[in-house]
PAFI-143760 format. One record per residue: residue in three letters; x, y, z of N, C-alpha, C, O, CB in turn; residue number from 1. Coordinates in pm, 1 decimal, padded with zeros to 6 digits, always signed. Glycine has a CB too. Example, Ala and Ser with C-alpha at 12.3 -4.5 7.8 and 13.67 -1.06 7.14 Angstrom:
# PAFI-143760
residu|n_px|n_py|n_pz|ca_px|ca_py|ca_pz|c_px|c_py|c_pz|o_px|o_py|o_pz|cb_px|cb_py|cb_pz|num
Ala|+01319.0|-00569.0|+00780.0|+01230.0|-00450.0|+00780.0|+01320.0|-00330.0|+00780.0|+01423.6|-00331.9|+00846.5|+01130.8|-00447.3|+00904.6|1
Ser|+01285.0|-00225.0|+00708.0|+01367.0|-00106.0|+00714.0|+01290.0|+00003.0|+00787.0|+01340.9|+00113.8|+00803.9|+01408.4|-00059.8|+00572.5|2
# end
This chain:
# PAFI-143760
residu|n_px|n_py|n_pz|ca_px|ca_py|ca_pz|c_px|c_py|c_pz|o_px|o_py|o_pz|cb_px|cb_py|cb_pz|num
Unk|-01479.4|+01291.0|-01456.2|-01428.8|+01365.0|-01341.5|-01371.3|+01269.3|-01238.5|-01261.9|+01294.1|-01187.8|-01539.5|+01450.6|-01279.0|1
Unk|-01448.4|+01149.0|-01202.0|-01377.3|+01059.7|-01098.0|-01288.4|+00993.6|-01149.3|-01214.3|+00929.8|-01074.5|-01451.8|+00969.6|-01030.2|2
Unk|-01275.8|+00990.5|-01241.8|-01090.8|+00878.2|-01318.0|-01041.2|+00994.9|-01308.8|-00954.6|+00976.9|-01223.1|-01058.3|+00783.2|-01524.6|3
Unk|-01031.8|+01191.0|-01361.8|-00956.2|+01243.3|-01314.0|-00912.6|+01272.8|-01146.1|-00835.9|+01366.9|-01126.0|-00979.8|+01318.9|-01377.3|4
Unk|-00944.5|+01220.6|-01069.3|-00923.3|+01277.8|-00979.3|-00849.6|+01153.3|-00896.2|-00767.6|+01171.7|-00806.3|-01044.2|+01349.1|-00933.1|5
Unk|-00908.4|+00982.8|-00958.5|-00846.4|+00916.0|-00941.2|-00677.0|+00919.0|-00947.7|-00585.8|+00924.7|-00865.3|-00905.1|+00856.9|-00994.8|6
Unk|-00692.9|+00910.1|-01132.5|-00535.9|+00961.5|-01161.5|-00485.0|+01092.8|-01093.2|-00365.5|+01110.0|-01117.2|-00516.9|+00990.6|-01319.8|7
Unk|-00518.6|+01152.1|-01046.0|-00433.8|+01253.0|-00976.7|-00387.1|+01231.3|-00832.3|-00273.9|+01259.3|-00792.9|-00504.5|+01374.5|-00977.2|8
Unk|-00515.7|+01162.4|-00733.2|-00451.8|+01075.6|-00633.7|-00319.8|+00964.9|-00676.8|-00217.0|+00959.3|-00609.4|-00572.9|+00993.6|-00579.4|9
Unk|-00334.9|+00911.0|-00755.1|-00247.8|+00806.8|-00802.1|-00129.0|+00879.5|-00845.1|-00020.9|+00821.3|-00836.3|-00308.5|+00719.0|-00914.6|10
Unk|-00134.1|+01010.2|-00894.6|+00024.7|+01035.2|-00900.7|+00057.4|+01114.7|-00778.0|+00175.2|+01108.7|-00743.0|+00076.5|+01121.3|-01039.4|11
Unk|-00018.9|+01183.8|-00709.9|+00038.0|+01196.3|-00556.3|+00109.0|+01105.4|-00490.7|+00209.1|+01114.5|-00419.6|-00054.1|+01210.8|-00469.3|12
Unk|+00011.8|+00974.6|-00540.6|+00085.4|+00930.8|-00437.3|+00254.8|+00835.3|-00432.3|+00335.4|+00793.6|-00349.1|-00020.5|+00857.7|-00383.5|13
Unk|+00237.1|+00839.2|-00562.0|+00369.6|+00768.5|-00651.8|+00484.2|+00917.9|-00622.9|+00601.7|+00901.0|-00590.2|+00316.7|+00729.8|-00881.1|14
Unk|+00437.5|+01023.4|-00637.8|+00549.3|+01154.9|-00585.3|+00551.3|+01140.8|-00470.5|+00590.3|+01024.3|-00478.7|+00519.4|+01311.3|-00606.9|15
Unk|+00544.2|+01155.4|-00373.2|+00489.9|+01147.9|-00207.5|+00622.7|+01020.5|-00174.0|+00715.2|+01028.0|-00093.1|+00265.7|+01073.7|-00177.5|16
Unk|+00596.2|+00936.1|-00246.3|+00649.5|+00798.2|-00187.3|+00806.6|+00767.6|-00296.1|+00897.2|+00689.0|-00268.5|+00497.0|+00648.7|-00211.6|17
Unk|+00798.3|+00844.4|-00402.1|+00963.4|+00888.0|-00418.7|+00999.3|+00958.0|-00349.6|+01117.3|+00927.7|-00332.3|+01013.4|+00944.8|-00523.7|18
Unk|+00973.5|+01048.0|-00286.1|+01056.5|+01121.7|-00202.2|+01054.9|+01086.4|-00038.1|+01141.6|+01113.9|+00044.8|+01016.7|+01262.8|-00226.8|19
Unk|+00925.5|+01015.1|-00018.5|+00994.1|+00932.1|+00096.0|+01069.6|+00842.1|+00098.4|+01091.4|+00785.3|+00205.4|+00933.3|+00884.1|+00159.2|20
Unk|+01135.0|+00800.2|-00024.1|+01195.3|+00664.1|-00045.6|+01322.7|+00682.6|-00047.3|+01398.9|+00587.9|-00066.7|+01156.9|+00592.2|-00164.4|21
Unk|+01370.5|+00818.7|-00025.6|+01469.0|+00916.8|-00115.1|+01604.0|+00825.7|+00069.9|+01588.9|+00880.3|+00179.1|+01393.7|+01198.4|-00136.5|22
Unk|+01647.6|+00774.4|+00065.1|+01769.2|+00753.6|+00156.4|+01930.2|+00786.4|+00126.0|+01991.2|+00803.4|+00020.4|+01765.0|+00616.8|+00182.0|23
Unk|+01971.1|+00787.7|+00264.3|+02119.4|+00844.5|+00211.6|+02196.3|+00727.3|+00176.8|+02277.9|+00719.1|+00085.0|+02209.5|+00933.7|+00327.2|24
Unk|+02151.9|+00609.1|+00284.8|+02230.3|+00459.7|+00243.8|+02140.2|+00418.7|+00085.0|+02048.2|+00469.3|+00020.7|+02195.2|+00302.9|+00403.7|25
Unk|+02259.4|+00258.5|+00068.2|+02151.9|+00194.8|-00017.4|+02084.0|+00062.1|+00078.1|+02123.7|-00006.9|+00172.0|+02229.1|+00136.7|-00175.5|26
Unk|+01981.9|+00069.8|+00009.9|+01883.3|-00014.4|+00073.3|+01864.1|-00172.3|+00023.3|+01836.1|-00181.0|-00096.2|+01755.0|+00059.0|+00055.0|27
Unk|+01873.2|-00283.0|+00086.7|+01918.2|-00439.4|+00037.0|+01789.3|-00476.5|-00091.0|+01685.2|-00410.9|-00088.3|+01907.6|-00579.1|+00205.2|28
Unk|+01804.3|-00555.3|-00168.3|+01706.9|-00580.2|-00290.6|+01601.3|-00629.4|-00156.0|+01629.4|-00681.5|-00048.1|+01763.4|-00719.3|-00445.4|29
Unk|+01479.2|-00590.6|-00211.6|+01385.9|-00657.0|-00190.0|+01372.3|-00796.5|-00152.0|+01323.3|-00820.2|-00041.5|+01337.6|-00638.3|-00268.9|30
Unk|+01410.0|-00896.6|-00230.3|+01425.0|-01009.9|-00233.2|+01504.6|-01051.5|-00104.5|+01437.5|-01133.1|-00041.3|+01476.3|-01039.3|-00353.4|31
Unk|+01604.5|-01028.4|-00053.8|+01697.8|-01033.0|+00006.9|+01617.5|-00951.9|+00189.6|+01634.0|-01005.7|+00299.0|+01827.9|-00951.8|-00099.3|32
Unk|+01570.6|-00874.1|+00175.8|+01521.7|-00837.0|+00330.7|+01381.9|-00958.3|+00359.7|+01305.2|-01014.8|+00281.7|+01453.8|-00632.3|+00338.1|33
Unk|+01394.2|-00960.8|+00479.6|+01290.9|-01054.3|+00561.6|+01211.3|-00965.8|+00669.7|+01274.4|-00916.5|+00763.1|+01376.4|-01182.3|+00646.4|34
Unk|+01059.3|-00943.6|+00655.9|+01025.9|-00818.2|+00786.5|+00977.2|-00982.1|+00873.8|+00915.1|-01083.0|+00840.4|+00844.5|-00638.3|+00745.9|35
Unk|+01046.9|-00933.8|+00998.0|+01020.9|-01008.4|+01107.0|+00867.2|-00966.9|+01183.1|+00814.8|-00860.7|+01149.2|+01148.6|-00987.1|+01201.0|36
Unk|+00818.1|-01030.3|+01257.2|+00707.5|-01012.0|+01325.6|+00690.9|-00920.7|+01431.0|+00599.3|-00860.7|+01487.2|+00678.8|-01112.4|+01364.6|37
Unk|+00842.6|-00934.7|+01438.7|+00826.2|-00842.8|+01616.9|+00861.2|-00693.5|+01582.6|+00836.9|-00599.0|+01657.6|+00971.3|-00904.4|+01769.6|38
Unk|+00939.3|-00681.9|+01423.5|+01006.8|-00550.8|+01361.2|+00867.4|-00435.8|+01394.0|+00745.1|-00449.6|+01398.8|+01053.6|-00576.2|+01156.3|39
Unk|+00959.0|-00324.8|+01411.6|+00884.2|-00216.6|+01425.9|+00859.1|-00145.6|+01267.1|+00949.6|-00070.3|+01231.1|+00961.2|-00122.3|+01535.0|40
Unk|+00737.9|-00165.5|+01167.0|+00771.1|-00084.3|+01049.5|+00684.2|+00043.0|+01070.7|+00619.6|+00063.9|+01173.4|+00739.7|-00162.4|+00905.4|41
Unk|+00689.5|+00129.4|+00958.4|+00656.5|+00224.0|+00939.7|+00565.8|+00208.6|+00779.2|+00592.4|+00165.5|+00667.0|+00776.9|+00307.1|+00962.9|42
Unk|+00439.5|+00275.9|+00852.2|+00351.3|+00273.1|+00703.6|+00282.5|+00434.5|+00684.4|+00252.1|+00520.4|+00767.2|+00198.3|+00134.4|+00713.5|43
Unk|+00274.4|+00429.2|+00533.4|+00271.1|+00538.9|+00514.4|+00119.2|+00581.7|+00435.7|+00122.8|+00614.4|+00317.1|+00396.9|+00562.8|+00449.7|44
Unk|+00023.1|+00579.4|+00490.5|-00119.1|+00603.4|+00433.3|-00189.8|+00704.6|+00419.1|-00210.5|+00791.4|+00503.9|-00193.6|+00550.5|+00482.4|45
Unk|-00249.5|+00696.5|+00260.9|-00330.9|+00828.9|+00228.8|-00468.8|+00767.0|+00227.0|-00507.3|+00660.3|+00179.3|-00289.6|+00912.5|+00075.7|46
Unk|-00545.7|+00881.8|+00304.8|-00715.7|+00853.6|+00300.5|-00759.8|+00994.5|+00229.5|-00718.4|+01108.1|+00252.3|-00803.7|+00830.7|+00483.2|47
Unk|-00853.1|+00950.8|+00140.4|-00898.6|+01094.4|+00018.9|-00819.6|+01183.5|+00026.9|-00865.7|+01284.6|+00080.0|-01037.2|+01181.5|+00035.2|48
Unk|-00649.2|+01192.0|-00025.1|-00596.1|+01228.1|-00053.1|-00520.9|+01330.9|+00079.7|-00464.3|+01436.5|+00051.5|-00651.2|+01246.3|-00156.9|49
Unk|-00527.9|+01299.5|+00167.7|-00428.0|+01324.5|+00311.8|-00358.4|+01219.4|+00300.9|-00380.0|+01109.1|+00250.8|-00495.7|+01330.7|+00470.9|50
Unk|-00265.8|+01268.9|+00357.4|-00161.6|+01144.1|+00428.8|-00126.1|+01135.4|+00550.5|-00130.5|+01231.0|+00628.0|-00036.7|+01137.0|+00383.0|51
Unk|-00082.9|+01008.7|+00584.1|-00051.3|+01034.1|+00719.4|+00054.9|+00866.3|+00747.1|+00063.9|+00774.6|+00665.5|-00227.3|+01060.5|+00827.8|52
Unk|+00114.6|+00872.5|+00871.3|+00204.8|+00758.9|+00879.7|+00185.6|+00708.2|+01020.2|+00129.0|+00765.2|+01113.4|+00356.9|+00796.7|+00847.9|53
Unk|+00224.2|+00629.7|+01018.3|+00177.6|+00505.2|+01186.5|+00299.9|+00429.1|+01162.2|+00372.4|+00411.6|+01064.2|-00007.1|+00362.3|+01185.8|54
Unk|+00299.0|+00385.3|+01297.1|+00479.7|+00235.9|+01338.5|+00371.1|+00129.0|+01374.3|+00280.9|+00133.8|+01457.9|+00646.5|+00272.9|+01549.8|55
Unk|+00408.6|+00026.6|+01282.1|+00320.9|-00122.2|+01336.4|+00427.1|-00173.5|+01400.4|+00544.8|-00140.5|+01385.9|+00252.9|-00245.3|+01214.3|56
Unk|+00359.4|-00296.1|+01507.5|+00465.3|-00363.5|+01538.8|+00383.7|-00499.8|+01537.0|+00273.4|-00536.4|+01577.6|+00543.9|-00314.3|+01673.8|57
Unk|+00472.0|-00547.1|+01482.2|+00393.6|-00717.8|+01452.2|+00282.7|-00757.8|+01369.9|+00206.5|-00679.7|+01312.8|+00334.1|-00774.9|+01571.9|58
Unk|+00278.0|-00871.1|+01367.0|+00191.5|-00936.9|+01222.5|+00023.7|-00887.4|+01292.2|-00064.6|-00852.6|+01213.9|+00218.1|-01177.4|+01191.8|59
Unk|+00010.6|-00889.2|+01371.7|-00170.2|-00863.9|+01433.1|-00167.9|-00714.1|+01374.8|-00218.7|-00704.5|+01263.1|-00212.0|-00870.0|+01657.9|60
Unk|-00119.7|-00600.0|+01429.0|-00107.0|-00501.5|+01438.6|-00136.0|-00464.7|+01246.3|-00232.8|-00415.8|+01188.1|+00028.3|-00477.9|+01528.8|61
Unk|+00011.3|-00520.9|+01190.7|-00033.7|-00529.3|+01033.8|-00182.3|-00589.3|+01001.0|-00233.3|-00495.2|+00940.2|+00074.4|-00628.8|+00954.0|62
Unk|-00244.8|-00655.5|+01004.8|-00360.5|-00711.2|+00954.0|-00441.9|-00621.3|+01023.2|-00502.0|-00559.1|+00935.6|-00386.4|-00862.0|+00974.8|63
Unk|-00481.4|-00575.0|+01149.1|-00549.4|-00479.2|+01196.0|-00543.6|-00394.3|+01091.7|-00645.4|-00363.7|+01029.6|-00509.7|-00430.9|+01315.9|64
Unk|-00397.8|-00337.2|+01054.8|-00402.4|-00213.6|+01005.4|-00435.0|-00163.7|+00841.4|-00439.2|-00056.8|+00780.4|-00283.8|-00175.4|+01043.9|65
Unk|-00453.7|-00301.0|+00812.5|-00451.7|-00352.1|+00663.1|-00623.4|-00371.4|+00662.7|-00689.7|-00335.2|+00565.5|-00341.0|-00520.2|+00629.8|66
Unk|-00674.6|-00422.4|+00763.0|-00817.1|-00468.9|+00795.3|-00877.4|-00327.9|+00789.5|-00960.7|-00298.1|+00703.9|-00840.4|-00555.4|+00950.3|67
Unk|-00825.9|-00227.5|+00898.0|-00903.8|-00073.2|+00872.9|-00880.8|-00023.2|+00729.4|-00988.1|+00019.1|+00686.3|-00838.8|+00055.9|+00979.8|68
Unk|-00774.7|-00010.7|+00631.7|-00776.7|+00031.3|+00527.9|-00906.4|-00052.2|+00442.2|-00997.7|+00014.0|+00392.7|-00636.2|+00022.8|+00482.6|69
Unk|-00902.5|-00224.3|+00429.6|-01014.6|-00241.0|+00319.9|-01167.7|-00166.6|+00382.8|-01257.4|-00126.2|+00308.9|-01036.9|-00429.6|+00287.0|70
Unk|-01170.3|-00161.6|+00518.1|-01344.5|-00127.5|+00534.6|-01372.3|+00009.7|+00512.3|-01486.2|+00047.4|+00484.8|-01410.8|-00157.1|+00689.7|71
Unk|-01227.5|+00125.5|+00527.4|-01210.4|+00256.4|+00470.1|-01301.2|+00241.5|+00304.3|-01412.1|+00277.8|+00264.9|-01020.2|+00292.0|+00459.4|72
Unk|-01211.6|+00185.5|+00256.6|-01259.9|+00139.0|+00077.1|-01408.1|+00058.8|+00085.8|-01505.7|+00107.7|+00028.8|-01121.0|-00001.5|-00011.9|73
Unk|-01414.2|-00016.0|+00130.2|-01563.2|-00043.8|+00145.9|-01665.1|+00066.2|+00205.8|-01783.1|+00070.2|+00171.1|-01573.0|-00161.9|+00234.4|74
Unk|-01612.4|+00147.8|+00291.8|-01710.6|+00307.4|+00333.5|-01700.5|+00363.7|+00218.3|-01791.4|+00446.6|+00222.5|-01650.8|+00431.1|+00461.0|75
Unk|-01624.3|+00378.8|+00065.9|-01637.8|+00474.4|-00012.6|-01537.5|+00576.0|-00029.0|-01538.6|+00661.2|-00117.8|-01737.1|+00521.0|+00015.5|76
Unk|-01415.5|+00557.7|+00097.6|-01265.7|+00623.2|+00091.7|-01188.1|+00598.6|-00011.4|-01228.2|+00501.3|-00075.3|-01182.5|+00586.4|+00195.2|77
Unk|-01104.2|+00641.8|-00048.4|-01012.5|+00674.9|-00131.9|-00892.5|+00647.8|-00039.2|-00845.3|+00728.5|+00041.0|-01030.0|+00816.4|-00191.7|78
Unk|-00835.6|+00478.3|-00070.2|-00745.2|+00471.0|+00019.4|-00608.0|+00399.6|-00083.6|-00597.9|+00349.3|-00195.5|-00809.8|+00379.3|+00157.7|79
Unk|-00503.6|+00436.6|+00049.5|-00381.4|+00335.0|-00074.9|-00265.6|+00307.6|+00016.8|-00321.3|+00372.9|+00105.1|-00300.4|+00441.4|-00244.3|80
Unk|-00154.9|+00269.5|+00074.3|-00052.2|+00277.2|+00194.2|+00032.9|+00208.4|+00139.5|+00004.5|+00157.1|+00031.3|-00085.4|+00226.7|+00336.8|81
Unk|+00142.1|+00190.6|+00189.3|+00282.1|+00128.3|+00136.5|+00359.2|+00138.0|+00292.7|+00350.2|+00231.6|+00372.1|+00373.7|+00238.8|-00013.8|82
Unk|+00436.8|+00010.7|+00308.5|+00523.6|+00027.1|+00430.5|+00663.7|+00067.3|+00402.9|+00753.8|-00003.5|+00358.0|+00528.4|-00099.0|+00507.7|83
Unk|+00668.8|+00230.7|+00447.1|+00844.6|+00310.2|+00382.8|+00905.6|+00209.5|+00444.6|+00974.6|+00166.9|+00352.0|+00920.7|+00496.1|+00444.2|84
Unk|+00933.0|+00129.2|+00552.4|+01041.4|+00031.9|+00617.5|+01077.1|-00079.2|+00533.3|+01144.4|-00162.3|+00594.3|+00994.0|-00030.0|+00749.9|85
Unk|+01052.0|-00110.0|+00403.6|+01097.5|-00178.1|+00291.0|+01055.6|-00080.7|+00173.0|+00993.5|-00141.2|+00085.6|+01035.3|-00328.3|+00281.7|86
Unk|+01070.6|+00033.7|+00151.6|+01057.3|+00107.1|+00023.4|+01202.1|+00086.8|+00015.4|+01301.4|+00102.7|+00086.5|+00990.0|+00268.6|+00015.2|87
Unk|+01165.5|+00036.5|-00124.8|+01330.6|+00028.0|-00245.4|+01327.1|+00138.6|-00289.1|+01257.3|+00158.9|-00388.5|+01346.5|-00081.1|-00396.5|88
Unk|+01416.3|+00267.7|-00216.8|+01468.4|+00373.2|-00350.8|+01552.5|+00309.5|-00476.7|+01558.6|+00400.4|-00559.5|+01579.6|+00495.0|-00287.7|89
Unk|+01604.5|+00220.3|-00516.1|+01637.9|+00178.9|-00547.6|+01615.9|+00097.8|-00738.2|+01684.7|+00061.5|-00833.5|+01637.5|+00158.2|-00441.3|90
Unk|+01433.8|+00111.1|-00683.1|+01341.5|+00084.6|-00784.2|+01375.0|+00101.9|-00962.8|+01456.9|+00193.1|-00974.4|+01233.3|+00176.1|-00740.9|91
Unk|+01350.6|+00064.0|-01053.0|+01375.0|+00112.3|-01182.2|+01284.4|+00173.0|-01209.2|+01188.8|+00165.9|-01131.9|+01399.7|+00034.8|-01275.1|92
Unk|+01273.8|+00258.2|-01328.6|+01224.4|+00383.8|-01333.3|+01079.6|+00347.0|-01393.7|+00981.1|+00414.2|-01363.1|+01319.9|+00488.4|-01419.7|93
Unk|+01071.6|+00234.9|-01482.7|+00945.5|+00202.5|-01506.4|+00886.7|+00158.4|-01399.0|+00949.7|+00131.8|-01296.7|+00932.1|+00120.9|-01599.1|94
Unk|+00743.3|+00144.3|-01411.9|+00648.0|+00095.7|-01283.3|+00575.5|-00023.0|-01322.5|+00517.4|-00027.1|-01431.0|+00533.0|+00208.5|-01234.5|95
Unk|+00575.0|-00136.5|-01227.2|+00489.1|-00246.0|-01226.6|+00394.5|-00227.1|-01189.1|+00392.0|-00179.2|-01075.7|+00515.5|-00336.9|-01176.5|96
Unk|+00275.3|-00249.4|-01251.5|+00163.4|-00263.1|-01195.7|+00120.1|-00433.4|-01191.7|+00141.8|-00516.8|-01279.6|+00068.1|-00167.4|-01273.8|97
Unk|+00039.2|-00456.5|-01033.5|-00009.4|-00549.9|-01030.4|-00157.7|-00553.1|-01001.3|-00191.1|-00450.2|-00942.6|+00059.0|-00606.9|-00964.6|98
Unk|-00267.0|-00644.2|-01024.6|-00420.2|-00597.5|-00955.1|-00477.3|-00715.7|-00936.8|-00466.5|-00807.6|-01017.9|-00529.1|-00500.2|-01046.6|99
Unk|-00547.1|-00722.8|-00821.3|-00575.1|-00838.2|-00775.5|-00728.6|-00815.9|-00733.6|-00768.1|-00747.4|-00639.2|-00473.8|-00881.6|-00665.3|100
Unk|-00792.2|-00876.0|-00808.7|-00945.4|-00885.7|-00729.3|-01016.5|-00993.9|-00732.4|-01031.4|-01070.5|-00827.7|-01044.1|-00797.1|-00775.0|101
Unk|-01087.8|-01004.1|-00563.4|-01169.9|-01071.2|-00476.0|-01283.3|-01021.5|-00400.8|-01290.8|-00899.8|-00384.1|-01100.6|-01114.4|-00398.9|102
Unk|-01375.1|-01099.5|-00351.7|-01452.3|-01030.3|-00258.1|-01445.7|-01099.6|-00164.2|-01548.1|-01106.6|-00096.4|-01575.4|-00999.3|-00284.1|103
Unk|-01342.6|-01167.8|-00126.6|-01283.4|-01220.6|+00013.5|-01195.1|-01080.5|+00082.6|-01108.5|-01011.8|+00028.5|-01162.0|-01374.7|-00019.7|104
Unk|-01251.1|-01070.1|+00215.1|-01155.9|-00953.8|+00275.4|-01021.1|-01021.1|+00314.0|-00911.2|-00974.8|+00283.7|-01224.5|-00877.2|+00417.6|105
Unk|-01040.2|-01126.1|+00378.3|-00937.0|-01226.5|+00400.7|-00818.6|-01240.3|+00301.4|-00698.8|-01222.4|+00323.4|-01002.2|-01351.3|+00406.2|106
Unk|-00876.2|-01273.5|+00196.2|-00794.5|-01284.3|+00060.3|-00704.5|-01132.7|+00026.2|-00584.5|-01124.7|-00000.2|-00919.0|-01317.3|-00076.2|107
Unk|-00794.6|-01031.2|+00035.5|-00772.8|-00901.4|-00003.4|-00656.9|-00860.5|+00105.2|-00552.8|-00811.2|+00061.7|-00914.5|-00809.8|-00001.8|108
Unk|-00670.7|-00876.7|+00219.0|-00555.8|-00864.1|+00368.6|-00423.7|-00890.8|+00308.6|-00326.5|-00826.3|+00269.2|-00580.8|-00997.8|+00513.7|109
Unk|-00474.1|-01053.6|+00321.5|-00323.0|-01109.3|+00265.3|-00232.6|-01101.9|+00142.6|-00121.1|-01147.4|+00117.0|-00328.2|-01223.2|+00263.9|110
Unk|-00324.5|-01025.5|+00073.9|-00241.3|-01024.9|-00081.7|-00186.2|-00843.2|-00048.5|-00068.6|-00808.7|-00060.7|-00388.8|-01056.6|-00276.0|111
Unk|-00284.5|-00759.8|-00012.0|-00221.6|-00591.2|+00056.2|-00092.4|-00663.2|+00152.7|+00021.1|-00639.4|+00111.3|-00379.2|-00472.6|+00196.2|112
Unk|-00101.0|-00724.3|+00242.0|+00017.6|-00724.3|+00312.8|+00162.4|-00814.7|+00269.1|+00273.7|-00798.7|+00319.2|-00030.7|-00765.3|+00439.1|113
Unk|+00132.0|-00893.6|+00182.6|+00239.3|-00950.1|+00079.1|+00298.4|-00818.2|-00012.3|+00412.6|-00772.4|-00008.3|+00158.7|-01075.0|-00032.2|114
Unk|+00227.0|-00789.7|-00064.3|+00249.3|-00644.4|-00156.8|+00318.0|-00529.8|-00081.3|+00399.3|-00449.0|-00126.3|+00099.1|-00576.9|-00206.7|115
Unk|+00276.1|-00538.2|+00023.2|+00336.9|-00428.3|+00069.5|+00482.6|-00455.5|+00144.4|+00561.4|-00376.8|+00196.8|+00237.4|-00363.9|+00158.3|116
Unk|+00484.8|-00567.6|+00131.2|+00642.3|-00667.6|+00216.2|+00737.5|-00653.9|+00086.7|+00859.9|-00663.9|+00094.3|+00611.6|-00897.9|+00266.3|117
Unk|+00687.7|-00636.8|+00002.0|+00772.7|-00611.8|-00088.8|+00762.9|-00513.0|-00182.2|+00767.2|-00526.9|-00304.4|+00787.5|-00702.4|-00140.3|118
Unk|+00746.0|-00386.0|-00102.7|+00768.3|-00273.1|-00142.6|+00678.9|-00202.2|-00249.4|+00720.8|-00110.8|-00320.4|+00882.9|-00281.8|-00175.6|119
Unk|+00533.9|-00259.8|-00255.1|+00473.7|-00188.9|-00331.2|+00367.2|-00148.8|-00297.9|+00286.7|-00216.6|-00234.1|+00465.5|-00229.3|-00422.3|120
Unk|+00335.1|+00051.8|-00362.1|+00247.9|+00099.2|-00289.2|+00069.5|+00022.5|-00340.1|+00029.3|+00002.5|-00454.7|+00276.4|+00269.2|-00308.6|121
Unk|+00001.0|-00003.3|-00216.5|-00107.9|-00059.8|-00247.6|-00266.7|+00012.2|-00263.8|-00314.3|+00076.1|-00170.0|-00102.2|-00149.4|-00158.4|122
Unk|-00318.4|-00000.7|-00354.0|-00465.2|+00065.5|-00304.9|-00567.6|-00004.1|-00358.2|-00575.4|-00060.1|-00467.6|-00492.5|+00215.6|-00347.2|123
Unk|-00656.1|+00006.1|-00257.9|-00783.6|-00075.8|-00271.7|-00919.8|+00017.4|-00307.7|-00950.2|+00123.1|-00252.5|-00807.0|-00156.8|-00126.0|124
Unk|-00985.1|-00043.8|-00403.9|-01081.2|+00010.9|-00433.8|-01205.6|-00086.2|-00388.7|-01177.0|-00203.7|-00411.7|-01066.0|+00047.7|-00569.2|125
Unk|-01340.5|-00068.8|-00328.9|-01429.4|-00120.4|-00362.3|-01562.7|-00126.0|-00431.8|-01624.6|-00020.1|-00420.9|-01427.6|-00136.6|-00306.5|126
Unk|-01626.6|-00223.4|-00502.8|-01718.6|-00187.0|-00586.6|-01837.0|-00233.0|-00528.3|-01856.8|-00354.3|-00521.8|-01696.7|-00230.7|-00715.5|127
Unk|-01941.5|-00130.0|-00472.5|-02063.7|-00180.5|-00390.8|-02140.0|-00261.9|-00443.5|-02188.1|-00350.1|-00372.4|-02146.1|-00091.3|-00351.5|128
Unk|-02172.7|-00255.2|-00584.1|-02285.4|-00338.5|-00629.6|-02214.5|-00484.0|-00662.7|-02281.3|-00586.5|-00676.2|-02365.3|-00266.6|-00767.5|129
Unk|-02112.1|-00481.1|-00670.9|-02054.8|-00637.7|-00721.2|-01940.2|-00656.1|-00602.1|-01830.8|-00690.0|-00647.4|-01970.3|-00643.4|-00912.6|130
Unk|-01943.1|-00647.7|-00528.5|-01891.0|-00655.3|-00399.6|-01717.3|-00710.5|-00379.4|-01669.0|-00782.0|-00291.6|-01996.0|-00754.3|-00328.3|131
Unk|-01644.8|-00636.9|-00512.0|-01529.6|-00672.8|-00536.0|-01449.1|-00606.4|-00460.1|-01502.9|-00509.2|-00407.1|-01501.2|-00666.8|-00651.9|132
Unk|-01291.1|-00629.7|-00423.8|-01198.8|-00547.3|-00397.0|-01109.3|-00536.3|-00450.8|-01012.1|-00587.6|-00395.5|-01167.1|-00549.2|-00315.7|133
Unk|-01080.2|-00458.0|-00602.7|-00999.5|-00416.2|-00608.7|-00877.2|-00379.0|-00607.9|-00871.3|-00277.8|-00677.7|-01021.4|-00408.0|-00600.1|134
Unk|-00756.6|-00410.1|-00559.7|-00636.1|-00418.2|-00485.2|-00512.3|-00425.4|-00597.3|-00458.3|-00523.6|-00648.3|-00643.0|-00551.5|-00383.1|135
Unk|-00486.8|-00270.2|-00617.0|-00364.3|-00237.1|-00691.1|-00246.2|-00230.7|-00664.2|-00229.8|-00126.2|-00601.2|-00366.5|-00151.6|-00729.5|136
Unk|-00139.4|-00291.3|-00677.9|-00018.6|-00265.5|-00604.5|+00034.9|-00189.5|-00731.6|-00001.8|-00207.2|-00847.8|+00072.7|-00404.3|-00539.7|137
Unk|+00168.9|-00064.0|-00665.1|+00243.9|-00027.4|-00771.7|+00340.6|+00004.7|-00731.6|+00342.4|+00064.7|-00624.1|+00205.7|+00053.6|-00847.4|138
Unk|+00503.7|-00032.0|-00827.5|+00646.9|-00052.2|-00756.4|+00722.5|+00024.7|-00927.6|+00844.2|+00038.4|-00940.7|+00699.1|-00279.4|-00696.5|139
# end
């Protein structure tokens, strides 16, 4: 029952974030955009399967906001966010998956906010008894 419900968050949220991705321009490769510190982005986060969106502004603000998502996942939430202000509509149709686990929060911050600089939606899981995090990106 909890891998179904997992996978069903997980394709919410991959639908959710094609169609926020959906623009009338085209949008520069990935590679090619730089998010500045002072840029105003836009992130787009689901907690147990709500969503909801916030404007960061600056690198503190990101790690704050990256910092409340892992302790969400460490409470036992069901969390995952992506910043739409570098979503590539653009994307190919297959999906990368990447997964990264630590039980450094530090570690876990900086690898969610790399991931998400380049356009991929992130979610963190944590595991109480082995005190891992989890941290899926998918593009």
């Amino acid at each position: 029952m909890k891998k179904t419900v997992k996978t069903l968050a997980l394709l919410s949220i991959l639908s959710i974030m094609a169609l926020g991705c959906q623009k009338d321009i085209l949008v520069k490769p990935i590679e090619n955009q730089i998010v500045q510190s002072n840029q105003q982005q836009t992130f787009v986060y689901f907690i147990d399967g709500s969503v909801y969106r916030t404007t960061i502004s600056g690198d503190t603000e990101m790690h704050n906001f990256i910092a409340w998502m892992l302790t969400l996942a460490r409470n036992g939430h069901n969390v995952s966010f992506y910043n739409e202000s570098v979503c590539n509509s653009n994307s190919p149709a297959t999906k990368e998956v990447v997964t990264h686990k630590t039980k450094d929060e530090e570690d876990a911050n900086n690898w969610a906010t790399m991931m998400t600089n380049r356009g991929y939606i992130v979610k963190v899981d944590f595991d109480e008894v082995t005190g891992i995090y989890t941290c899926t990106a998918i593009r």
